[in-house]
C-alpha positions as CSV (number, residue, x, y, z in Angstrom):
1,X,77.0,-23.6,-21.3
2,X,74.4,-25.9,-18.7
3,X,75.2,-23.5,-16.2
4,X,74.0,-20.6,-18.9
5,X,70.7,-22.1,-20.1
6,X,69.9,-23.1,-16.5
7,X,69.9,-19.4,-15.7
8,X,68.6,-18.0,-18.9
9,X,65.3,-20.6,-18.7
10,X,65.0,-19.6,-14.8
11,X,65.1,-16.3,-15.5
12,X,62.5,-16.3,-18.2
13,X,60.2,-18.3,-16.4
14,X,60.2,-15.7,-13.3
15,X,59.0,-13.2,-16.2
16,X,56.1,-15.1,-17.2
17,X,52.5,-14.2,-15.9
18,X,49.1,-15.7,-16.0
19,X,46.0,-13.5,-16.3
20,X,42.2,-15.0,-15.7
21,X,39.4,-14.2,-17.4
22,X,37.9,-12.2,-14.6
23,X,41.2,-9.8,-14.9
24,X,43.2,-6.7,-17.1
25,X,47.0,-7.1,-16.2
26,X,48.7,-3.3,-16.7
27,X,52.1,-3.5,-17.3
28,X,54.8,-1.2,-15.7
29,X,58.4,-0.9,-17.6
30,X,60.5,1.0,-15.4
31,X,57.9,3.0,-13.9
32,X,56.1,4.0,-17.1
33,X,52.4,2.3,-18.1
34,X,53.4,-0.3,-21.4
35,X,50.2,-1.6,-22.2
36,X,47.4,-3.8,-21.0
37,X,47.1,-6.7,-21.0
38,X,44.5,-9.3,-21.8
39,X,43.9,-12.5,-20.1
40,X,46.3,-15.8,-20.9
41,X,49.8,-16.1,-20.3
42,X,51.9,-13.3,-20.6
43,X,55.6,-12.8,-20.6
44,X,57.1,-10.0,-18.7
45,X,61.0,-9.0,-18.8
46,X,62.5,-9.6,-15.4
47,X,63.7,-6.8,-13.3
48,X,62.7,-4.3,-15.9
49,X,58.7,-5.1,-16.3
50,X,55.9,-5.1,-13.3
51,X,52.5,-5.7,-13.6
52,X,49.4,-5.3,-11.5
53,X,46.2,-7.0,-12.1
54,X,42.9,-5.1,-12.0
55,X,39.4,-7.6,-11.7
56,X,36.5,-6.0,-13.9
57,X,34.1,-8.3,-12.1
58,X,31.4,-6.0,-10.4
59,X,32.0,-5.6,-6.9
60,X,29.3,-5.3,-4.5
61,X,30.2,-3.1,-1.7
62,X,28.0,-2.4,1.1
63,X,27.6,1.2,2.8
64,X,27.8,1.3,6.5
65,X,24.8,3.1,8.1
66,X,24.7,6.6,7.9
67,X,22.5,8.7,11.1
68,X,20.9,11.5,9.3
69,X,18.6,14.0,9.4
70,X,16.0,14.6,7.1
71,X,14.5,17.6,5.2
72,X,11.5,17.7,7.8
73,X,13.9,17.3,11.3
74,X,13.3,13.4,11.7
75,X,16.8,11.6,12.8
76,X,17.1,8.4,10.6
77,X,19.6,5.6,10.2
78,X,20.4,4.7,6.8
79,X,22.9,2.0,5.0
80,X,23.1,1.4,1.2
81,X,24.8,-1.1,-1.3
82,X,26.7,-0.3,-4.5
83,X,27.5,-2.4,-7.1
84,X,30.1,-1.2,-9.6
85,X,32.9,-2.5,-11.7
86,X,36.4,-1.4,-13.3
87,X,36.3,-0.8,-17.0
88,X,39.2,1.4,-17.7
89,X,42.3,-0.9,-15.7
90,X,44.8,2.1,-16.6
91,X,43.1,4.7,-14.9
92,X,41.5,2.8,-11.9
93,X,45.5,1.8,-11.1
94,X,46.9,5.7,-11.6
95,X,44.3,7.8,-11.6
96,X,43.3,7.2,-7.4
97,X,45.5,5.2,-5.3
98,X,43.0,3.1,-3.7
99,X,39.6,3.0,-5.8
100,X,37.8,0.7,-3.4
101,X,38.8,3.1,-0.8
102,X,37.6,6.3,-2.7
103,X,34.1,4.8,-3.4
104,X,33.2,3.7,-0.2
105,X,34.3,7.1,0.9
106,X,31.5,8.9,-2.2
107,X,28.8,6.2,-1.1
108,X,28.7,7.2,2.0
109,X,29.1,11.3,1.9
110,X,26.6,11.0,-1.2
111,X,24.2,9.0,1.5
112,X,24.6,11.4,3.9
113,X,23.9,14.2,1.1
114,X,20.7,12.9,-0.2
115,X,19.6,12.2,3.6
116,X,19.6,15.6,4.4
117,X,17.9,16.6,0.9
118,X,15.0,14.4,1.1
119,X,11.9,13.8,3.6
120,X,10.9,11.1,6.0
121,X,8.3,9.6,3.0
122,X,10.4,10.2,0.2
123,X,13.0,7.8,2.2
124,X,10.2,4.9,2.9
125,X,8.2,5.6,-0.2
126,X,10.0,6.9,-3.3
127,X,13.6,5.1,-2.7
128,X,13.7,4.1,-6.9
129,X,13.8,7.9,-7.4
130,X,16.4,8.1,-4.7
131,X,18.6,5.2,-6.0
132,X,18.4,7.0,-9.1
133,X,20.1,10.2,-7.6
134,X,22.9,8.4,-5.5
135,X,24.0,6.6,-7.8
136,X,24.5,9.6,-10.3
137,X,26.4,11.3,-7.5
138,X,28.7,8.4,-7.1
139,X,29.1,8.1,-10.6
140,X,30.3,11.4,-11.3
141,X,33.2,11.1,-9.7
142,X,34.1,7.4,-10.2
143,X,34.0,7.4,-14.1
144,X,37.1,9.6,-13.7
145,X,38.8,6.4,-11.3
146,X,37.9,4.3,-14.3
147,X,35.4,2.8,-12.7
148,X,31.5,2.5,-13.6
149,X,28.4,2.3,-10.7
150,X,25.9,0.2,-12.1
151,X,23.5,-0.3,-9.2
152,X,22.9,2.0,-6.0
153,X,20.4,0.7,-3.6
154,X,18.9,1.7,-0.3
155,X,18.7,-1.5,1.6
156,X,17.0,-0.6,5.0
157,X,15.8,3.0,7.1
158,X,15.6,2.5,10.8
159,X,13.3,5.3,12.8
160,X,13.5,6.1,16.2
161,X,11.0,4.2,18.6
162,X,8.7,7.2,19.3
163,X,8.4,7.8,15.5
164,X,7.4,4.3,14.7
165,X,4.6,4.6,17.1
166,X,3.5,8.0,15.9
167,X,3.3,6.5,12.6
168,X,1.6,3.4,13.7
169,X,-1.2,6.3,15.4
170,X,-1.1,7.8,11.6
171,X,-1.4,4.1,9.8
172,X,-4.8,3.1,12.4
173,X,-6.3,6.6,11.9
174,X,-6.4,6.0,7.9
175,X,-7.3,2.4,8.4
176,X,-10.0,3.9,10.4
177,X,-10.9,6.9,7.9
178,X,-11.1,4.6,4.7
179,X,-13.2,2.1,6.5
180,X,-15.5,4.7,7.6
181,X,-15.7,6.1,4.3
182,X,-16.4,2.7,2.3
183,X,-19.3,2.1,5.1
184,X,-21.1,5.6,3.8
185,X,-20.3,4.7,0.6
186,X,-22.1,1.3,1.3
187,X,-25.3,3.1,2.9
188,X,-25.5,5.7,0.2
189,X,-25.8,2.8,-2.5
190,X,-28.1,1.0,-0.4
191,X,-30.2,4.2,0.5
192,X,-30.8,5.0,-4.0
193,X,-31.3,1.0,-4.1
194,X,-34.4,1.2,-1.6
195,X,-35.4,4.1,-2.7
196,X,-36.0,3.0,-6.2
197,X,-37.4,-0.2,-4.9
198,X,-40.1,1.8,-2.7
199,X,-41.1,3.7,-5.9
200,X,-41.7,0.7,-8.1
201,X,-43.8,-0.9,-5.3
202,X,-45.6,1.9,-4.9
203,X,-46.5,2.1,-8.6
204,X,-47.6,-1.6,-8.3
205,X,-49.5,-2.3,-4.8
206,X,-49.5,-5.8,-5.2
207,X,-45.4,-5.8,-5.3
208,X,-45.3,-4.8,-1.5
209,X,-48.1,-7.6,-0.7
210,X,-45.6,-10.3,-2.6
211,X,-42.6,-8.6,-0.4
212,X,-44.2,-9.3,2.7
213,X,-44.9,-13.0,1.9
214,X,-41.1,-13.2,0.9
215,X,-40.3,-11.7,4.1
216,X,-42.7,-14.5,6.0
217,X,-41.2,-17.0,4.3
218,X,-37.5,-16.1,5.0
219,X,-38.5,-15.3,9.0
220,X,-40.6,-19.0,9.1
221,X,-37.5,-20.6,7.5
222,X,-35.0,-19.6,10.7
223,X,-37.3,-22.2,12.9
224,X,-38.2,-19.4,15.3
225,X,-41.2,-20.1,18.1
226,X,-42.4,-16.3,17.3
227,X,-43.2,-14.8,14.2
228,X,-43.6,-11.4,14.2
229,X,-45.5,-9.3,11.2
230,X,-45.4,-6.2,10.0
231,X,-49.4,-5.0,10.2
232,X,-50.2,-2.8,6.8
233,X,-51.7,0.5,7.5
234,X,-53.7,0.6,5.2
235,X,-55.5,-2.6,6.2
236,X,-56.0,0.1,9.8
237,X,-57.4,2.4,7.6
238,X,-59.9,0.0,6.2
239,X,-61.1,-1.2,9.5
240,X,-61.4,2.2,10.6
241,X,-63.3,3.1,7.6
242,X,-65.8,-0.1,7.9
243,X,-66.4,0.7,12.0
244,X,-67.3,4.4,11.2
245,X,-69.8,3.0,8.6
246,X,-71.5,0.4,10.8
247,X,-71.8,3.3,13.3
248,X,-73.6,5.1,11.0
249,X,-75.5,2.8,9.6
250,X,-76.7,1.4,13.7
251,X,-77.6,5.6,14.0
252,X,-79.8,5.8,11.4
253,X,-81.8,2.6,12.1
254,X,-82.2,3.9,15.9
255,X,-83.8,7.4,13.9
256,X,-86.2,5.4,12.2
257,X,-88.0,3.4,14.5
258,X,-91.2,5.4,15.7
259,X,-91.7,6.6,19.6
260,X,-95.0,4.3,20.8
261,X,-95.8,6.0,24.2
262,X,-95.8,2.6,26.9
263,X,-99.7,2.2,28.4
264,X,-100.2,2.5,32.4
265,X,-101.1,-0.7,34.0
266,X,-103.0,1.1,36.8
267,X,-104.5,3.5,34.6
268,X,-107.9,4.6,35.6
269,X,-110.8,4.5,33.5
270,X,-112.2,7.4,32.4
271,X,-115.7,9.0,34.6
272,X,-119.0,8.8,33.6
273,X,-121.0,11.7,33.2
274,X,-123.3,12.6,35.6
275,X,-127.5,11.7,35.2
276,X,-129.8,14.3,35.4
């Protein structure tokens, strides 16, 4: 009787099994799927009973480079990531014999898919929309594994050498071409501003008299040994005016003073007329 419950309790203990949190246990009784089982201790009967256990953590699984070429003939390098996780335990076990296998094999043909569908800017610039569209390829064929793709992301795109520097050329030229543009931008504004100024101080001369003054005043206040001032023409035209007018004035003067004919010092006097 010893002998008998020694081998009765050893033999249920080899049929019991723990499950953790993190993991689906589906059960096997003689070849056929039982059931599935939840996490906690479970008891199995021996030799007829096998189970496997199945994590439904998400896995993160990276995507080994792809080389590529793109919609507009430019050879990239491309690697991705994939996070994804097991919700249906049954399937991901009998469905595909190796899931981890099968979705690394869908990232990477999908990557190489979408490399050849997109361009060289859509790759740099728009990857959210291209995350987007790998992982719905990948899912396609996973939710039929069991298995769900929450996340695909493009992690990094290397470019040939020579491509980098043509786009380094590209990147300076519209540096170059914006800065340009802001400084016309800044002259145009500046151009309407001095216009309008020049028309109010032509409205009010005494605005351009108080300008000039400023304009001594910031000039004196740089400590320079020369101070140089902008002469006003009209003060020229003043002068100009005033000279022609003293001119005329010294003419008429010299008209009005009367000829008086100078008398000879050795002048003779007049003859005597003759007696007789």
């Amino acid at each position: 009787m010893a002998v008998l419950v020694v081998v009765a309790g050893m033999t249920a203990a080899s049929g019991v099994r723990i499950i953790a949190q993190y993991e689906k246990g589906v059960v096997f009784r003689l070849g056929r799927v039982r059931a599935v089982r939840d996490p906690g201790l479970r008891m199995l009967i021996p030799g007829v009973d096998r189970m496997r256990k199945v994590s439904t953590q998400v896995v993160t699984m990276p995507v080994p480079a792809q080389d590529g070429i793109t919609r507009d003939n430019v050879t990239v390098r491309v690697d991705a990531v994939v996070y994804f996780r097991v919700i249906d335990p049954m399937r991901a076990i009998v469905e595909v014999q190796d899931y981890l296998f099968a979705i690394a094999q869908v990232a990477q043909t999908s990557l190489r898919s979408v490399i050849g569908k997109s361009d060289l800017d859509d790759l740099l610039s728009n990857r959210e929309q291209l995350n987007k569209g790998l992982e719905i390829m990948i899912d396609n064929p996973a939710l039929g594994w069991g298995v769900h793709i929450d996340r695909v992301e493009i992690k990094d795109v290397a470019l040939p050498d020579s491509m980098k520097r043509s786009m380094s050329r590209q990147a300076e030229a519209e540096r170059e071409r914006r800065a340009r543009i802001i400084s016309a931008e800044g002259e145009l504004q500046a151009s309407q501003m001095l216009t309008d100024a020049a028309t109010r101080m032509s409205a009010a001369p005494g605005a351009l008299q108080l300008r000039l003054l400023e304009t001594v005043v910031q000039v004196a206040a740089e400590k320079n040994s020369t101070l140089v001032l902008p002469f006003p023409v009209e003060l020229l035209r003043f002068l100009e005016s005033g000279t022609v007018r003293n001119a005329a004035a010294t003419s008429e003067k010299q008209d009005s003073v009367p000829e008086v004919d100078a008398a000879p010092e050795n002048k003779a006097p007049p003859e005597k007329p003759e007696e007789g």
